[in-house]
Structures are given as C-alpha cells and as structure tokens.
SEKEBA-254359 format. One record per residue (C-alpha): residue in three letters; y, x, z. Coordinates in steps of 0.2 Angstrom, whole numbers, plus 2048, in hexadecimal, padded with zeros to 3 digits. Layout:
BEGIN
AlaYXZ;...
END
This chain:
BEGIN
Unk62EE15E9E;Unk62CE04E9F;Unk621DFAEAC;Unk60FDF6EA4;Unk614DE3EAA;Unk624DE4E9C;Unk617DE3E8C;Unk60FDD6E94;Unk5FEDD1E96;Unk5F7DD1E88;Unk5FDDE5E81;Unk5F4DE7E93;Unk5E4DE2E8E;Unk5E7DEAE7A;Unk5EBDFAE86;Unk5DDDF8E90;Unk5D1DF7E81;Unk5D7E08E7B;Unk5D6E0FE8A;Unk5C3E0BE8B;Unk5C0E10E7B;Unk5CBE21E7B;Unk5C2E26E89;Unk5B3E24E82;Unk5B8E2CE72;Unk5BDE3FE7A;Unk5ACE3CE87;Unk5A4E3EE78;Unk5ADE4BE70;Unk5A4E59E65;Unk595E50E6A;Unk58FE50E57;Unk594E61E54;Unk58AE66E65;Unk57AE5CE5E;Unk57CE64E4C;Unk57EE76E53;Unk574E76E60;Unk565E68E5C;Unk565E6BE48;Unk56BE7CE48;Unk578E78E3D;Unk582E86E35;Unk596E84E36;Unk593E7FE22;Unk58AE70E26;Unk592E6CE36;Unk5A1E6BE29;Unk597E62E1C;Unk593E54E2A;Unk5A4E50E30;Unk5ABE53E1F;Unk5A0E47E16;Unk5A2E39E22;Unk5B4E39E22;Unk5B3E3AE10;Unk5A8E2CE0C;Unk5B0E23E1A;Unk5C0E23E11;Unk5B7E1DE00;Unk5B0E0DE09;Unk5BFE08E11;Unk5CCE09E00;Unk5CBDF6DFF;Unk5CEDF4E12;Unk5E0DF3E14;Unk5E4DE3E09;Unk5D7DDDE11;Unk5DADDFE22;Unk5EDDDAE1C;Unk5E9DC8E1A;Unk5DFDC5E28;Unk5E1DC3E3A;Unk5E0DD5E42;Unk5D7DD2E54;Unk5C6DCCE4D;Unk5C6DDCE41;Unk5CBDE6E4E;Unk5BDDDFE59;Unk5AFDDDE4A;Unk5B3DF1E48;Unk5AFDF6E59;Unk5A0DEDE5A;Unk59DDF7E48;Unk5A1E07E4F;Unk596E03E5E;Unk587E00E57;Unk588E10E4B;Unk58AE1BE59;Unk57EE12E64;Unk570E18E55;Unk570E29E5A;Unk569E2AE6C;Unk55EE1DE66;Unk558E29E57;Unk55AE3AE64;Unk54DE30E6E;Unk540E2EE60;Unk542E3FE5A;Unk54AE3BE49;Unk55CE3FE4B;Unk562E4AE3A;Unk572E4EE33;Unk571E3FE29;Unk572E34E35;Unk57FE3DE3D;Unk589E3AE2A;Unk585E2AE28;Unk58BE25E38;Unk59AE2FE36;Unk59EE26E26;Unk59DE15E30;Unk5A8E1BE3E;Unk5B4E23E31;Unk5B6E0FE28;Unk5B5E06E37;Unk5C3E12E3D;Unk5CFE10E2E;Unk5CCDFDE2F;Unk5CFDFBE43;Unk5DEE07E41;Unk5E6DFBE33;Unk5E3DEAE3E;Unk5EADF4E4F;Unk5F9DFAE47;Unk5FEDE7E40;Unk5F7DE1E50;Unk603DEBE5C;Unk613DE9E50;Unk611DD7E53;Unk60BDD7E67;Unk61BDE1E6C;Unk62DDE0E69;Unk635DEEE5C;Unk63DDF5E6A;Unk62EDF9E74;Unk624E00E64;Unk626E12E6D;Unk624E0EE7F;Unk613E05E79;Unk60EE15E6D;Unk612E21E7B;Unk608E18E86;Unk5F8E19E77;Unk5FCE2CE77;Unk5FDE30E8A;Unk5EBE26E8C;Unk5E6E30E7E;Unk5E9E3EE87;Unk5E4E3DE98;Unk5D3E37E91;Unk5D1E46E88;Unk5D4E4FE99;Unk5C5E47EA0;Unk5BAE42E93;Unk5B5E55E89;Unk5B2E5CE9C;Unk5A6E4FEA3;Unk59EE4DE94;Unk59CE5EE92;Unk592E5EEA2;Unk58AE4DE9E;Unk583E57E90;Unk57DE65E99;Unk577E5AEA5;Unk56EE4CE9D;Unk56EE51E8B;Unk577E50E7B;Unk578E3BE79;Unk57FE36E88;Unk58FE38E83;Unk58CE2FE72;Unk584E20E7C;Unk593E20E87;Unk59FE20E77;Unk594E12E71;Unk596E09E7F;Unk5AAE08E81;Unk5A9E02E71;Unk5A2DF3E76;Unk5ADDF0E85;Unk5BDDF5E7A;Unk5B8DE7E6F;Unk5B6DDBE7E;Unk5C8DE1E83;Unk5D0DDAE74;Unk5C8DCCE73;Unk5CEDC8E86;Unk5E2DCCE7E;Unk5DFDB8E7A;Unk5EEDAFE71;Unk5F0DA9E60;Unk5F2DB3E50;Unk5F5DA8E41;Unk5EBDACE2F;Unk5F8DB8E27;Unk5FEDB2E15;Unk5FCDBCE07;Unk5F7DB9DF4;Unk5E5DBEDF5;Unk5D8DC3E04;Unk5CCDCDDF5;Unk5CDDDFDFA;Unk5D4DE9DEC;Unk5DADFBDE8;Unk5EBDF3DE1;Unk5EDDEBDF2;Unk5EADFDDFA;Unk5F6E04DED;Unk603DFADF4;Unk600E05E04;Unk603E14DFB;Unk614E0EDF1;Unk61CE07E00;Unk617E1CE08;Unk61CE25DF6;Unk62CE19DF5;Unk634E1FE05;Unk63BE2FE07;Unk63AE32E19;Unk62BE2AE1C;Unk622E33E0C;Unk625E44E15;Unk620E3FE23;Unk60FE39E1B;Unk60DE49E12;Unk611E54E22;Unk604E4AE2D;Unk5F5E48E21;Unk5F7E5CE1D;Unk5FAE60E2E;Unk5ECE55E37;Unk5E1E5BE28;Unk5E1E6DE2D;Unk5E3E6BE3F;Unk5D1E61E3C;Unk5CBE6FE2F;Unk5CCE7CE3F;Unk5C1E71E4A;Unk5AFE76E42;Unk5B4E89E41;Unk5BAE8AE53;Unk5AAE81E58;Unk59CE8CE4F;Unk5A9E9BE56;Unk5A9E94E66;Unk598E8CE6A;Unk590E99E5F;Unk596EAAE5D;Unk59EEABE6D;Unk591EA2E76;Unk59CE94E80;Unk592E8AE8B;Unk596E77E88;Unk59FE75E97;Unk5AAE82E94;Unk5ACE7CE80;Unk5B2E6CE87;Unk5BCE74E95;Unk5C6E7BE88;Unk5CCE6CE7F;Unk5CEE61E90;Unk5D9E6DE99;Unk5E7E6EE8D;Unk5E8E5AE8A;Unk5F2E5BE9A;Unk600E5FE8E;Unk5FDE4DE88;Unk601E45E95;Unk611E4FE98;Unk616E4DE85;Unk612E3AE82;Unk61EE37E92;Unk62DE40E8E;Unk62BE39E7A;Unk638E2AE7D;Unk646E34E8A;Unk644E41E7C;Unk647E35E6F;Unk655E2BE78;Unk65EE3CE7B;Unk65DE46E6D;Unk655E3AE60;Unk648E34E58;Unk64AE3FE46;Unk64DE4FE52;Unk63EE4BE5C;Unk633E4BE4C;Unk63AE5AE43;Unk63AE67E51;Unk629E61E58;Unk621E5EE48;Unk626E6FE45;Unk622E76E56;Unk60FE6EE55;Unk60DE79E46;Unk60FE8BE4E;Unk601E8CE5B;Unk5F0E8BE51;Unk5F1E9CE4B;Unk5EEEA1E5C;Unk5DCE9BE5B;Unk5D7EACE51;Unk5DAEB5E61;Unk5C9EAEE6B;Unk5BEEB7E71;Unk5AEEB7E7D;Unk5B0EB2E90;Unk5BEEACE9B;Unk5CCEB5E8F;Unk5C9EACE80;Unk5C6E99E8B;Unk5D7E9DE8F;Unk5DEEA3E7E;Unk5D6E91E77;Unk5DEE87E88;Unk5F0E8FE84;Unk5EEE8AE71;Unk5E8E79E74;Unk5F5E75E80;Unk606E78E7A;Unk5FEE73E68;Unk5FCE62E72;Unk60DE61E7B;Unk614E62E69;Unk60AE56E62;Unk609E49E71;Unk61CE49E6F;Unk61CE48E5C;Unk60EE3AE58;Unk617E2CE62;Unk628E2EE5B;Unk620E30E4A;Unk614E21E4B;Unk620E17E53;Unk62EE1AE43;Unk61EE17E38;Unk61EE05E3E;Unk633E01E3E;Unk632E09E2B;Unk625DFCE24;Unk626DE8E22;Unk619DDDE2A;Unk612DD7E1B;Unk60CDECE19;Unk608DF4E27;Unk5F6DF1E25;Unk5F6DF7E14;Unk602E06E15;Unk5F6E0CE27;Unk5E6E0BE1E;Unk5EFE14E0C;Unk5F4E21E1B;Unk5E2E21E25;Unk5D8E23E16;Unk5E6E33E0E;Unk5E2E3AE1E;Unk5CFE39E20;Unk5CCE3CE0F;Unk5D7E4DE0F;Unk5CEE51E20;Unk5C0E52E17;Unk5C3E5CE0B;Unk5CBE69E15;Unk5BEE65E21;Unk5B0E6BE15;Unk5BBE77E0C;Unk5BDE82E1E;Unk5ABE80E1F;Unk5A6E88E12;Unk5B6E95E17;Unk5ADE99E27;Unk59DE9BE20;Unk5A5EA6E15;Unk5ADEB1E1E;Unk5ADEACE32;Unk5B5E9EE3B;Unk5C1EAAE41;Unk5C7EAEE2F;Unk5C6E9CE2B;Unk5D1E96E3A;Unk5DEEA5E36;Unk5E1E9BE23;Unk5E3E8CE2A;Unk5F1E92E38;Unk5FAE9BE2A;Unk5FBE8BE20;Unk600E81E2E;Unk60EE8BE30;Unk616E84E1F;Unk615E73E24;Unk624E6FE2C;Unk62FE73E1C;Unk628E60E17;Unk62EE57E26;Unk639E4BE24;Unk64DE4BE28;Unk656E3CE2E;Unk646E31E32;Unk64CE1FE37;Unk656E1CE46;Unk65EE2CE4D;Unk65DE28E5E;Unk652E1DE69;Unk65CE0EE75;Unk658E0DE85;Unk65DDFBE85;Unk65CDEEE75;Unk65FDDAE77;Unk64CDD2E7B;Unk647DC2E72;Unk63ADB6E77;Unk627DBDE74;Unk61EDB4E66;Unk60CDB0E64;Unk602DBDE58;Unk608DBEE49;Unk602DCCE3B;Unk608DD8E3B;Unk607DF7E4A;Unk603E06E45;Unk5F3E14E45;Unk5EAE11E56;Unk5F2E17E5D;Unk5FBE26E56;Unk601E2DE45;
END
C-alpha cells in the first residue's frame, strides 16, 4: 500500500477527519439501544421501532438532497453536516441530565443523523473522487475501511466500560464531540473547489431520479445495488434482536456486549489490507463475487448463542470472519462504484443509493422487530440468516476492470473539482 505522503496533504487531513469521527462513531456503539433497553425498558419492538423510524424518516427528509448537494461545493456540506450531526447528539446528555430523555428524542435525533448522514455521504464521495487520482480510488478506500475497523476494535470496548463506569451518555458526548473536530479536519484540507455547474441548485425528486436511472441503467452496477441494499438491510434487521437476546435474555453485561463486537473487527484490519493485492492478483470482479458471497454465509451462526463465555465466543467467531468478508468486499465494491459513474452524478446516484439503503433498513429493521417480539430474537435472527443466504445469486458478473494495476501513468493533481463514493464504504 502506498505511503500516506502519496495522496498528499490534503486526503491526509480528509483522512484524518474520518478517523476522528469513525472513532467516535463505534465509541459510541449500541449506546441508544443500551439507553432504550436498559433506561426506558424498551422491548425489542420498540427498540426496532426507534432505529426503524429514524432511518425511515431520515431517508424521507433527504430525497431532495442529492441534486442538491450535486451543484454545490461538497466540503462546506460536508462540514455544515457534522456540525448538524453534532449538535443532535450532544441533545442527549443534555436531556439525560435533566431527567427528560424518552424514545422520542432518541427518534428524532436518529432521524437527523440518518439525513445528515445520506447528505455528508453524497458531498464525501464527490469530494474524494475529485481529491485523488482514479488510480488511487482503492488505496484511499481501503484505507477508510481499515480505519473503520480498527476503530471499531477500540471503540465498543472502552465504551462499554465508559458506560459501566460513568453512565450511559458518555459515549454519546464523545460521539458528539468528534463530530466537531471532524468538521474542523475538513475545513483544515484547504484548497479551492470551484461552484459545480449544472442547470438548477432547487432540490427536486427528478434530480434524485436521475440517481436511480444512472443505478437501474447499468447492469453491473444495478446488481450490485440490489445485493448491497438487501444485504446491508438484513445484516442491520439482526442488530435489535441479537441485542434484546444478548443484553436481555442472556444477561450480557455491557462490557462483554461490546467485547463481542470489538474483538472480531480485527478481521477488518486484515481484510481492508489485503483488498488491493487481492484485487491486483485475481481481480477486482473475482474479489466481489466470491467475498460478496462468502459475507453472506456466517450470520446464521448467530442462532447458536447462548449464556456465558460459550456464547461471547459463538458471537466473536461469527462477527469475525463475517467482517474479514466484508472488509475485503466493501473497498473493492465502493471503489468500482466511483469508476462506474460520471462526475456530474456521483452525488446523485450516492444519495439515490443511501436513501434505497436506509429506507429498506428500516423497514427490515421494524419488520424483525416485530419478528422478535413475535416469536424470539433467536427465531428472528434464524430468517434473516436463511435469507441472507440467497443473496449472492444477485451479485454481479464482470463488474468493471478485471484486474487492479499496480502502476498506471500519474498526471499533475488539480485543485478541487466536484465531483467519491459512500463515506467511506459501499
């Protein structure tokens, strides 16, 4: 892999804004279901409710948000949505303190998290197409992935303990927090980045449409959609059932809860590094049928947890060859995302995608709530592992270049122009 000083400064500080930011995300991870469970009492119905109506009504707001963001200049959205998403999260210790936090709040600000995510995600992915060369797409996305991952090493465990030792808002605090200092990081990339042209700067839905003609019009890149939003969806749907089984049922204590996710996000590390040599030997189309397929086989494991150190590693095992597939899958799939779509669309076509996806995570989200309530988490977590295992047959075959080069003729970096993909994966 290449040496961080190759991107240049300014994907270093890009980077670096991520980093902050993904580190603060899994620090606080299954921090709102943890204060739903355990401070509301929550039942695994509406701790599906909550996350499912968010993301829904998240996904509603931000419809207009792709032509939008399209014909503007992508850093000051990106930096106006951290500062968004900071000071939604920051409402909730601030509402824990005074004794009024409800599962209201908790939707509302998951509804401005989930529109501040699809419109961030939208400007990031112009933002990197244009920052790095076409032949660095997937060093720069591999990098995203690997600090994806060995944040989430860190981040579930200490804030499992924060939580255990301070409460259950620290971590939101700090999530708020590197918000802030994320959106500092970008505005620190400096540069220029001239206005983009386009016809209008109105947000409409037939400028969004134009996100999903450019995804429905291209075969490869069609499947691909439809195998990720499905996939993603019921990977997600599993997520409120596993945690009513595990913090629950079986009686995890919060440590061990996040143990069990930040263990196995090792493999994340290992799959985002070998995503490129994999890619350059055996190419890229090969890399996302047989892990895209691979990633789909492990869920179903989850139905075999049980109480005490046997079932933390059941959950461990799962969790990390499930990650291993997908940390070597996402890069190489987000990477052909941006190659397979002109400059004057990314923005469009990654928030036609964003929205798709949160909008059938919540509906599989809500629909395995109910499921679980219904008939058990573990019941709940078996459909969606059987599904899963379908999944694959919608991958597509002969995505974009076969093989990734190792070397490819350099030109001379530009200023900013429009013009990357989901931050930071697909």
């Amino acid at each position: 892999m290449r040496s961080f000083g190759s991107l240049g400064r300014r994907f270093g500080w890009l980077w670096a804004a991520y980093a902050v930011s993904a580190y603060g995300t899994w620090l606080g991870f299954g921090a709102f279901s943890f204060i739903a469970i355990r401070v509301l009492h929550a039942s695994a119905a509406e701790v599906a409710a909550m996350s499912a109506a968010g993301l829904a009504v998240g996904a509603l707001v931000a419809v207009p948000i792709g032509p939008w963001v399209e014909f503007r200049r992508k850093r000051p959205v990106m930096i106006t949505m951290d500062l968004v998403r900071f000071g939604a999260l920051a409402s909730i210790p601030v509402g824990y303190t005074l004794g009024a936090v409800s599962i209201v709040q908790l939707v509302c600000v998951s509804i401005v998290l989930s529109a501040a995510n699809i419109a961030f995600t939208a400007a990031g992915g112009a933002f990197l197409k244009s920052l790095v060369e076409p032949a660095d797409l997937l060093t720069a996305n591999a990098r995203f992935e690997s600090t994806t991952w060995s944040a989430s090493v860190v981040g579930p465990t200490v804030g499992g303990a924060a939580i255990g030792i301070f409460g259950p808002v620290v971590t939101i605090a700090a999530d708020a927090a590197s918000y802030l200092l994320s959106a500092l990081g970008i505005a620190a990339i400096g540069g220029t980045e001239p206005a983009p042209a386009g016809p209008s700067s109105r947000p409409t839905l037939a400028g969004l449409a134009e996100g999903w003609r450019c995804i429905l019009h291209h075969r490869p890149l069609r499947r691909l959609f439809l195998n990720s939003v499905v996939v993603n969806g019921l990977i997600m749907a599993g997520e409120a059932p596993l945690a009513v089984l595990m913090l629950g049922e079986l009686g995890f204590p919060a440590w061990q809860y996040g143990l069990a996710f930040a263990v196995p996000c090792v493999g994340g590390l290992i799959g985002s590094r070998l995503a490129r040599p994999l890619s350059g030997r055996y190419g890229s189309n090969t890399v996302l049928r047989v892990f895209g397929a691979l990633r789909c086989v492990w869920p179903l494991g989850l139905v075999l947890v049980g109480p005490g150190l046997p079932g933390l590693v059941v959950v461990i095992a799962v969790e990390l060859v499930l990650i291993v597939c997908c940390s070597l899958f996402n890069p190489v799939s987000a990477t052909y995302r941006l190659q397979a779509v002109d400059h004057g669309r990314v923005s469009r076509v990654l928030a036609a995608w964003s929205v798709t996806s949160t909008a059938t995570r919540a509906v599989l989200i809500a629909v395995w709530g109910v499921l679980a309530t219904a008939t058990g988490p573990r019941w709940a977590l078996a459909a969606a592992g059987v599904l899963l295992l379908a999944t694959p047959f919608v991958l597509p075959v002969g995505a974009g270049d076969d093989r990734t080069r190792r070397t490819r003729p350099r030109r001379a970096r530009s200023t900013v122009a429009a013009g990357r993909e989901d931050w930071p994966r697909g």
